[in-house]
Every structure is written in structure tokens, then in C-alpha cells.
N, C-alpha and C positions, 0 to 999 in steps of 0.2 A: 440477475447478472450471471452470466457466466463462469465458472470457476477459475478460467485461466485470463480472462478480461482483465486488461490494465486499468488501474487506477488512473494512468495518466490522460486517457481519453475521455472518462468521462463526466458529461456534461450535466448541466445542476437536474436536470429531470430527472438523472439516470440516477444520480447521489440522493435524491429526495427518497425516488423508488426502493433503492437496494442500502436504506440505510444499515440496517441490522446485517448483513452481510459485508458492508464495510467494514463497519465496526469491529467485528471479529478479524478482519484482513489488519487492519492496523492496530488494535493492541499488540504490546508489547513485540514493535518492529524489531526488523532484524538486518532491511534492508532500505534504501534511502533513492530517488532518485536520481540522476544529477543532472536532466534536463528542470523538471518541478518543483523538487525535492518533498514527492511527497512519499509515503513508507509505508513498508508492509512487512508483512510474517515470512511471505515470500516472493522469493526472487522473478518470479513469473509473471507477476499481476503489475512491474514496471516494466516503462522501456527502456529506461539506462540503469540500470540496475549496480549499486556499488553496496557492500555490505558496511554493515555501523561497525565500530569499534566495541567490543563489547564494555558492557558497564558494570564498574565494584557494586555488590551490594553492601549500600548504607546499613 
């Protein structure tokens, strides 16, 4: 997967492929999309990109 590759394209092949590379994109988001709403660390890797709220730590 490419570094700057949105998550919001890709297809389950590509998810299967570049798990461990996900994985790392989405721990501890930072951003959210608000076409899929799916998240990431960084802003780049969506296409609608809206940042979270940040959170209290418990």
C-alpha cells in the first residue's frame, strides 16, 4: 500500500493485503472521514477528512 493511499478506496483484497499497514494508519485516530467514516493517524490517507475531538484521558 502506498503511503499516501486512502483508506477510503480500498477494496477487501487490498485490506487483506496491507493489513499490518492499516493497522498502524488507524491506531489511535486522529481523523475521521465523513463520506465512510472510517479513521486514521493521518489526514492524507482520507478523502473527507474532518479531525476528532480530542479525548480526556481516563
Amino acid at each position: 500500500m502506498k503511503p499516501d493511499h486512502k483508506l477510503c478506496q480500498l477494496g477487501k483484497k487490498e485490506i487483506e493485503e496491507n493489513i499490518a499497514a492499516i493497522t498502524e494508519l488507524v491506531a489511535k485516530p486522529k481523523y475521521i472521514c465523513q463520506k465512510c467514516a472510517r479513521v486514521s493517524k493521518k489526514k492524507k490517507n482520507l478523502c473527507k477528512p474532518k479531525k476528532l475531538p480530542s479525548r480526556k484521558k481516563e
